[in-house]
C-alpha positions in Angstrom: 17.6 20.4 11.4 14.5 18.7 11.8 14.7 14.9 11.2 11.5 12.2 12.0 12.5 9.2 12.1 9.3 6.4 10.8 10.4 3.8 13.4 10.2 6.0 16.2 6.1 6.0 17.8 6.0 9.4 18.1 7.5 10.1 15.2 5.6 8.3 12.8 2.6 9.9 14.2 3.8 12.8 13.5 4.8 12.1 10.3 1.0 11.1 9.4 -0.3 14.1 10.4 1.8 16.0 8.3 1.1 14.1 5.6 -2.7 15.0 5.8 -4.2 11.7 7.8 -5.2 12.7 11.2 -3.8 10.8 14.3 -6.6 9.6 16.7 -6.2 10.4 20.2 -6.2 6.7 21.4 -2.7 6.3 18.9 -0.9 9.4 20.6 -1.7 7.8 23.8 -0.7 3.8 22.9 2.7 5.7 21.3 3.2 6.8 24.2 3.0 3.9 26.4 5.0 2.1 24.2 7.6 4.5 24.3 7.5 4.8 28.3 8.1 0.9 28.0 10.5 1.0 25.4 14.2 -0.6 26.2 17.6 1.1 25.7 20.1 -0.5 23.3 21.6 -2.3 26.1 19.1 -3.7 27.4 17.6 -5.0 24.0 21.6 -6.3 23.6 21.6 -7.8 26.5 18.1 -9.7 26.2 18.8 -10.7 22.7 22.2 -12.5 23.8 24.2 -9.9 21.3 27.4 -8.3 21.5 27.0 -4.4 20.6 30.5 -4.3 18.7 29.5 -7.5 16.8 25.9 -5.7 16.1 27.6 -2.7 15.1 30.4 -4.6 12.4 27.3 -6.1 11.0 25.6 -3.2 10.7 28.3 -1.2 8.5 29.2 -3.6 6.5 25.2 -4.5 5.3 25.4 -0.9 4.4 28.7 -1.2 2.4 26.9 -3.9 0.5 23.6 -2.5 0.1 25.3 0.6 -1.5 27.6 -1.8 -3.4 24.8 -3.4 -5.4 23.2 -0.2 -5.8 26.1 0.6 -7.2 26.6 -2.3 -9.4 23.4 -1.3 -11.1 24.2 2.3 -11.5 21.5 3.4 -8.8 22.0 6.4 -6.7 22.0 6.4 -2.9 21.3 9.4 -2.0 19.3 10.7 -4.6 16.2 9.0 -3.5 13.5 9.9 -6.5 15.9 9.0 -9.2 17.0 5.9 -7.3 12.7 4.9 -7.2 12.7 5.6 -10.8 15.2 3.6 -11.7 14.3 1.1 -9.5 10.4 0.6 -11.7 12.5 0.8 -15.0 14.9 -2.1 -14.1 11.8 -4.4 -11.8 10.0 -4.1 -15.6 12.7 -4.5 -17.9 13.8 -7.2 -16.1 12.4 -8.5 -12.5 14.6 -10.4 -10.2 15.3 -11.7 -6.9 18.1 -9.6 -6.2 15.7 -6.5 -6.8 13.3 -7.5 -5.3 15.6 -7.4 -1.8 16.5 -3.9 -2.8 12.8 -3.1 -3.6 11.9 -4.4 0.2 15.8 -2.9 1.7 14.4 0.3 0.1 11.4 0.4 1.8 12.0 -0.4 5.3 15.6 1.9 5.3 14.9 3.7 8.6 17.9 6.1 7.7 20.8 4.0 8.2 21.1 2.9 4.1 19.9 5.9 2.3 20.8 9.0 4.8 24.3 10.5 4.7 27.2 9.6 7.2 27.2 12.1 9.7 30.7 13.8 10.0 33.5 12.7 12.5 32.0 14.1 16.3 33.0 13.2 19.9 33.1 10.5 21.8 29.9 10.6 23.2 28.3 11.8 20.5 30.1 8.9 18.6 28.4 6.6 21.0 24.9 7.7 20.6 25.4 7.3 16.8 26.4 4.4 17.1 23.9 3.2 19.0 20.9 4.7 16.4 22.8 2.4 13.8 22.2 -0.9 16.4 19.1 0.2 16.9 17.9 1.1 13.4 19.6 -1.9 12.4 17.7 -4.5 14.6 14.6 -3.0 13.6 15.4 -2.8 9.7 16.4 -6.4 9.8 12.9 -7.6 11.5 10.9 -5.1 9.3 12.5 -6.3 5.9 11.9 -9.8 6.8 8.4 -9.6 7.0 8.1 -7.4 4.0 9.9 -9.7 2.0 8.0 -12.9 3.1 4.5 -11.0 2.0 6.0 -9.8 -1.1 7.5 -13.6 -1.9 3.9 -14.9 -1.0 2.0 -12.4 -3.1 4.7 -13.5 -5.7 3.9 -17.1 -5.2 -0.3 -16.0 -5.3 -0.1 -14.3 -8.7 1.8 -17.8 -10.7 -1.1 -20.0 -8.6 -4.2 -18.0 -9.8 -2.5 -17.3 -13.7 -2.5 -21.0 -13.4 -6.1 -21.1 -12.3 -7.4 -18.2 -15.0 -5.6 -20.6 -17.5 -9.2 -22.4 -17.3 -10.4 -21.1 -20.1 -13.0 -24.0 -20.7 -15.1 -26.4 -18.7 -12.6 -29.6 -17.9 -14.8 -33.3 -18.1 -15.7 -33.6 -14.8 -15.2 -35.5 -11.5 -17.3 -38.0 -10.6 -17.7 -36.2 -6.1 -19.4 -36.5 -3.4 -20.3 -32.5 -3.8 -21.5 -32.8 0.2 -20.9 -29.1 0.5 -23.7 -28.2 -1.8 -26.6 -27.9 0.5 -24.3 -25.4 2.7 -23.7 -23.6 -0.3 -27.2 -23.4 -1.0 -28.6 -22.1 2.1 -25.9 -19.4 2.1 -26.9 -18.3 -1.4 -30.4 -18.2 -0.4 -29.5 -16.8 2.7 -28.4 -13.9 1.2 -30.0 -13.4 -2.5 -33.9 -13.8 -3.6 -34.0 -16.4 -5.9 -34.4 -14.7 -9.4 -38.3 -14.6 -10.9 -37.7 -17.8 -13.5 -35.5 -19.5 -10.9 -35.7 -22.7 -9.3 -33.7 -24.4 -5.8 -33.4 -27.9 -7.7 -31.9 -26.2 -11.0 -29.3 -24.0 -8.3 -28.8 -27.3 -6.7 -28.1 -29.2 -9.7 -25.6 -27.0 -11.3 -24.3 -26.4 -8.2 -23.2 -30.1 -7.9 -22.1 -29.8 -11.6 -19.6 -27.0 -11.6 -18.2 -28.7 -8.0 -17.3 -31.7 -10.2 -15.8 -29.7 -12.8 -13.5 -28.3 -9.8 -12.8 -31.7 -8.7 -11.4 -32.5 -12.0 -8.5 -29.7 -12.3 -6.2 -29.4 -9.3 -6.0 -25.5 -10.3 -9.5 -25.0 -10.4 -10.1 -27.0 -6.8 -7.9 -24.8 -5.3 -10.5 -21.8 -5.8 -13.5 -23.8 -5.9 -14.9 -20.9 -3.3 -14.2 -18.4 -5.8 -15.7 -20.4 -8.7 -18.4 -20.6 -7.2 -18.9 -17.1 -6.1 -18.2 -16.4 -9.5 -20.9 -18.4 -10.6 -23.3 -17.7 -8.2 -22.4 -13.3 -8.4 -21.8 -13.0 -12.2 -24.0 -16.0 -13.8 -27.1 -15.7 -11.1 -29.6 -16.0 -13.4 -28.8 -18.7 -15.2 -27.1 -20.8 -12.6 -30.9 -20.5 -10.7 -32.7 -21.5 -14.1 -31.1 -23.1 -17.0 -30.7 -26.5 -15.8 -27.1 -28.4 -17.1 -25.3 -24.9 -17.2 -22.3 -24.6 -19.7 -19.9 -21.7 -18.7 -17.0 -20.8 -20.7 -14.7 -20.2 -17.7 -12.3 -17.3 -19.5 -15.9 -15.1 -18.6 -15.7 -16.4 -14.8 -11.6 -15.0 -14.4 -12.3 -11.8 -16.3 -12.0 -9.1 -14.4 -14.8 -6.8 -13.7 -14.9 -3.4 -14.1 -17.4 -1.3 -12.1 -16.5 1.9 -10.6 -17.3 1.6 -6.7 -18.5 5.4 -6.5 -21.3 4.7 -8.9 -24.7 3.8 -7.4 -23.3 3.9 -4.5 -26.4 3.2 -2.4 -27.8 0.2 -4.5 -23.8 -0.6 -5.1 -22.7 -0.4 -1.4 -25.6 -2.8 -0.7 -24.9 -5.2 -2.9 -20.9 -5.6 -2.3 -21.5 -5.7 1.5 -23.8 -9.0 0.8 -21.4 -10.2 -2.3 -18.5 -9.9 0.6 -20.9 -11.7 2.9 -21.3 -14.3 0.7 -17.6 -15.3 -0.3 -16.7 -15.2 3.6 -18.7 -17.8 4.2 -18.1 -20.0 1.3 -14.5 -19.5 2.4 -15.9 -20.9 6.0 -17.6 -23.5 4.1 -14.2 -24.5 2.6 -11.6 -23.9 5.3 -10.9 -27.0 6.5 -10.4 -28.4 2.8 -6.6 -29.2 2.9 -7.0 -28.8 -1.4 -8.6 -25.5 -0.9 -6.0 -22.6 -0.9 -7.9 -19.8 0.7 -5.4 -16.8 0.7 -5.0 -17.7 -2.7 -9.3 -17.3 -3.2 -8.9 -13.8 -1.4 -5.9 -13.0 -3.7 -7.8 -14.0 -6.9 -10.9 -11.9 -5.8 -8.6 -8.7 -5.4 -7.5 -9.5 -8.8 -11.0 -9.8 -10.6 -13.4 -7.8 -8.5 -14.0 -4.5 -6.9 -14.7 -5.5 -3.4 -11.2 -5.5 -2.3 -11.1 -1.3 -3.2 -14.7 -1.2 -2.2 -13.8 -3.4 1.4 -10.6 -0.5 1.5 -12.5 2.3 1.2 -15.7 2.1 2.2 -15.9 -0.2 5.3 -12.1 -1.8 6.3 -12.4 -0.1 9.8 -15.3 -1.3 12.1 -17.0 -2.8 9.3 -20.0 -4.8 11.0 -21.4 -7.1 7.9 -19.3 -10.0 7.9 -20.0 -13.1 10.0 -15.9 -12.0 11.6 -14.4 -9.1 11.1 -11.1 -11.5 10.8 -12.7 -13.6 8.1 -11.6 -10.3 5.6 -8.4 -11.8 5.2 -7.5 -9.7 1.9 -3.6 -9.7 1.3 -2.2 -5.9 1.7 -1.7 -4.4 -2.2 1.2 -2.7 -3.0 -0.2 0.5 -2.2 -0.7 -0.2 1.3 2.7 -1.9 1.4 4.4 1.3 0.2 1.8 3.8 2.1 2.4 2.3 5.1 6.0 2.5 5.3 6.0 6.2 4.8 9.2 6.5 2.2 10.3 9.7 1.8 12.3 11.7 -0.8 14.0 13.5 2.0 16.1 12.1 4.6 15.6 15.2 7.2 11.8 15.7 6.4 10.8 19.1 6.9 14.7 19.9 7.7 14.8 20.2 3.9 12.5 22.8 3.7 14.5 25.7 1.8 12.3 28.4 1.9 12.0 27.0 6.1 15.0 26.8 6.8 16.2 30.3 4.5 13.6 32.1 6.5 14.7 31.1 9.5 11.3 29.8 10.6 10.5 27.8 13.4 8.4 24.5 12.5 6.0 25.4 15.1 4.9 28.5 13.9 4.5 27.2 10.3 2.2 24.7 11.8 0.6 27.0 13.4 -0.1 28.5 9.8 -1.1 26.2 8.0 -4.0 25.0 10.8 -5.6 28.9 11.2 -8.8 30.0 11.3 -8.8 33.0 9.7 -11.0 32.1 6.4 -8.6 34.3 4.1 -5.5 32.2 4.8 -7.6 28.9 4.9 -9.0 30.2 1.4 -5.7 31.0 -0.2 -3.8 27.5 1.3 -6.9 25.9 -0.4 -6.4 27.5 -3.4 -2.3 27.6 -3.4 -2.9 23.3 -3.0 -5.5 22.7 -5.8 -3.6 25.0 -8.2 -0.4 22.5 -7.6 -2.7 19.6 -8.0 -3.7 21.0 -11.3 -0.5 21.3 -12.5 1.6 18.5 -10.2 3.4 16.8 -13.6 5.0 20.0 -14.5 5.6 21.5 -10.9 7.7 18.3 -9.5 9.7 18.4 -12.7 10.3 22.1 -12.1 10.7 21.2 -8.2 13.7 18.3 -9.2 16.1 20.8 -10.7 15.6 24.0 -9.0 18.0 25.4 -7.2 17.7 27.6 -4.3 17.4 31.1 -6.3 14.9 29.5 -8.7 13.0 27.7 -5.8 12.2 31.2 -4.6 11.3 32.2 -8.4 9.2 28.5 -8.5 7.1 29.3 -5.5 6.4 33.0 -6.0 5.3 31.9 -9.5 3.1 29.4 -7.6 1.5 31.7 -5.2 0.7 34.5 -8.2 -0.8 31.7 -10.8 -3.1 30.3 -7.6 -5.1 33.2 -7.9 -5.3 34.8 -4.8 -7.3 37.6 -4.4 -5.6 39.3 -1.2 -3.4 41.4 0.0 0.0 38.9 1.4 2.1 40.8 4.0 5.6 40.8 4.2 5.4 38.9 7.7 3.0 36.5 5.8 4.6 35.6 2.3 7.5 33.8 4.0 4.9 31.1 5.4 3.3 30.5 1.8 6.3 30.4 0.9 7.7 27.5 3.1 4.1 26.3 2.5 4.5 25.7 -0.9 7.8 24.3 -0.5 6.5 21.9 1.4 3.7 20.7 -1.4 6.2 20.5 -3.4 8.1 18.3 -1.1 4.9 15.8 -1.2 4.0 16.1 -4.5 7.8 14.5 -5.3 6.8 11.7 -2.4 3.7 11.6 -4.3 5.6 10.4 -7.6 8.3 8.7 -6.0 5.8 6.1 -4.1 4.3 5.6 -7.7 7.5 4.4 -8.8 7.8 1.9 -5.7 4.3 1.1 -6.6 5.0 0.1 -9.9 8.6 -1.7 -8.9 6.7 -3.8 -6.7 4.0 -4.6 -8.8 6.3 -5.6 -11.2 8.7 -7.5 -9.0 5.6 -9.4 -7.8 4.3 -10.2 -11.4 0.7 -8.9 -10.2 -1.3 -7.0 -13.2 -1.4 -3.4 -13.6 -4.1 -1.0 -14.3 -2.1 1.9 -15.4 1.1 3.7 -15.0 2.1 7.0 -13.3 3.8 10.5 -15.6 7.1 9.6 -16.2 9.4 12.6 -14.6 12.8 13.4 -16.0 
């Protein structure tokens, strides 16, 4: 059976292409290189001072205990959407350290937690098992690590800036020396006409103002960047011309609620120069040892737009900041759990059915699905909006269908979508397998919404809605 393994270049490339997001050229040819460079087990043993029985020992037994807690908690190993269900249902009833491990272990498994032992072989093929378990291993190990340092610090982001919001009203304020004001000034006017009744000495002055307020409240001085934005973004008008401005801060911390794709011309301009200006307020501040600046980037996720604007519109080659490396937004959840491509199945397209009871070679499926001929690019278009439509009831359908009813399941899918053509027999068994394999993603689809919310919940970050629950 087919089985792609996430940590492997080549494999992971393919893995996005099947999952809809095209591979650039340039990536094929970097995986390669780094595969042509890449060291055996023994050598990575040998440069890492380790001993590959030692390795191994270790190995095995942090997958005994990884399936022992599982176990503890009632979770399943190796039924991988109900163990990601369970998972958000226990990190919201009750979030915890220890969950928060299995969250990340979860996550970064590249096979050797989650998949099945493989039954007793040979010697050598013994060997070569073993080795994918040393190998998987080291790689888990460094993978996890850094996942679970980022999810600690977003963690650790989300108490500072509840702290911060907590500012519901303006503090007394701070007698400072507010020296950063004319550089805050010429970047606002840098940037922004000043508004018709506006005035530089009023901007000025309540520029000063609200930095003494900052200076007053060790929470607030620690965002005194985004304060201002705020200010400056949200309360424009006023802060340019109504001279001793008194803001009730809960407004400043409230989260907006725009919708990015609306406008999008006048929109697209203005979020480009509202991103322009918080980068260089956050230049203006970087050196302040009482500034936290990852925090600032953190908070403006939280409470504006521009971090789903900066995501989808413009986070590759995007040519409007003073740096490209001064976007230093901290990766969401999403893009945690995207990126590690988790996967309901542990043998990928080797748990095809309707593949694999055909008898099917991969290939030709691909083959397929990427024609030419308008009628079978028509009907696969149809087949996948129809299963869109209805993905709720089809992935509970999908969960608990055997291999009699899978047939029944996607003949039913294929006569509902509406075709309007003749299928041959040669043809039905690849809309068949295709369908399967929708399926397949719409339960990764749901699955990764679960992780989603686990780690949302496991890193006390805010949510804006919750996925269909799926029985």
């Amino acid at each position: 059976m087919l089985k792609l393994d996430r940590n492997d270049p080549l494999d992971r490339m393919l893995l996005k292409e099947l999952s809809g997001n095209p591979v650039l050229f340039d990536e094929w040819l970097d995986a390669m290189d780094e595969l042509a460079d890449e060291p055996d087990c023994e050598q990575i043993l040998r440069e890492r001072g380790l001993d590959r029985k030692a390795v191994l020992r270790e190995a095995q037994k942090y997958r005994a205990d990884f399936r022992a807690r599982l176990a503890e908690r009632e979770l399943p190993v190796y039924d991988r959407f109900t163990l990601c269900r369970q998972l958000s249902e226990l990190a919201k009833a009750a979030p915890d350290f220890a969950l928060l491990q299995i969250f990340c272990e979860v996550l970064c498994d590249p096979g050797f937690l989650l998949d099945h032992e493989p039954e007793a072989v040979g010697e050598e093929e013994q060997e070569e098992e073993d080795e994918q378990v040393i190998l998987q291993y080291l790689s888990f190990m460094e993978e996890w690590d850094e996942l679970f340092q980022t999810l600690l610090r977003r963690g650790e982001l989300a108490g500072k800036f509840a702290e911060a919001a907590k500012q519901k009203r303006s503090p007394r304020s701070a007698d400072c020396a507010a020296e950063r004001k004319d550089e805050v000034f010429r970047c606002f006017t840098e940037l922004y006409d000043m508004p018709p009744k506006g005035d530089g000495r009023i901007l000025l002055d309540n520029l000063v103002a609200y930095m003494q307020i900052a200076a007053a409240s060790p929470a607030l001085r620690s965002v005194e960047p985004l304060l201002l934005f705020r200010l400056l973004t949200r309360r424009q008008s006023y802060m340019c011309g109504t001279p001793d401005l008194a803001v009730d801060l809960s407004a400043i911390w409230k989260p907006d609620h725009n919708k990015i794709d609306a406008d999008n011309g006048r929109n697209f301009r203005q979020y480009r120069t509202n991103l322009q200006l918080f980068t260089r307020l956050c230049q203006i501040y970087e050196r302040d040892s009482q500034v936290d600046i990852p925090l600032c980037w953190y908070g403006l996720d939280q409470i504006t737009v521009l971090g789903d604007f900066y995501r989808k519109e413009i986070s590759k080659g995007w040519e409007y900041a003073d740096s490209e490396t001064d976007l230093a937004f901290i990766p969401t959840i999403e893009e945690l759990v995207e990126d590690r491509l988790f996967s309901c199945f542990e043998n990928g397209q080797g748990d095809n059915v309707m593949l694999n009871d055909s008898g099917l070679p991969l290939k030709d499926l691909l083959r397929f699905q990427s024609s030419t001929d308008p009628i079978v690019i028509s009907a696969l278009e149809r087949i996948s909006d129809y299963m869109n439509s209805h993905a709720l009831d089809l992935t509970k359908a999908f969960l608990h269908a055997d291999l009699s009813e899978m047939y029944s399941l996607c003949r039913t899918i294929l006569e509902k979508s509406c075709i309007r053509c003749s299928i041959s027999a040669h043809e039905l068994p690849f809309y068949l397998a295709s369908i399967n394999e929708g399926l397949m993603e719409l339960q990764d689809y749901f699955a990764s919404q679960y992780l989603i919310l686990t780690g949302y919940a496991l890193t006390d970050t805010p949510l804006t809605k919750s996925p269909a629950r799926i029985e």
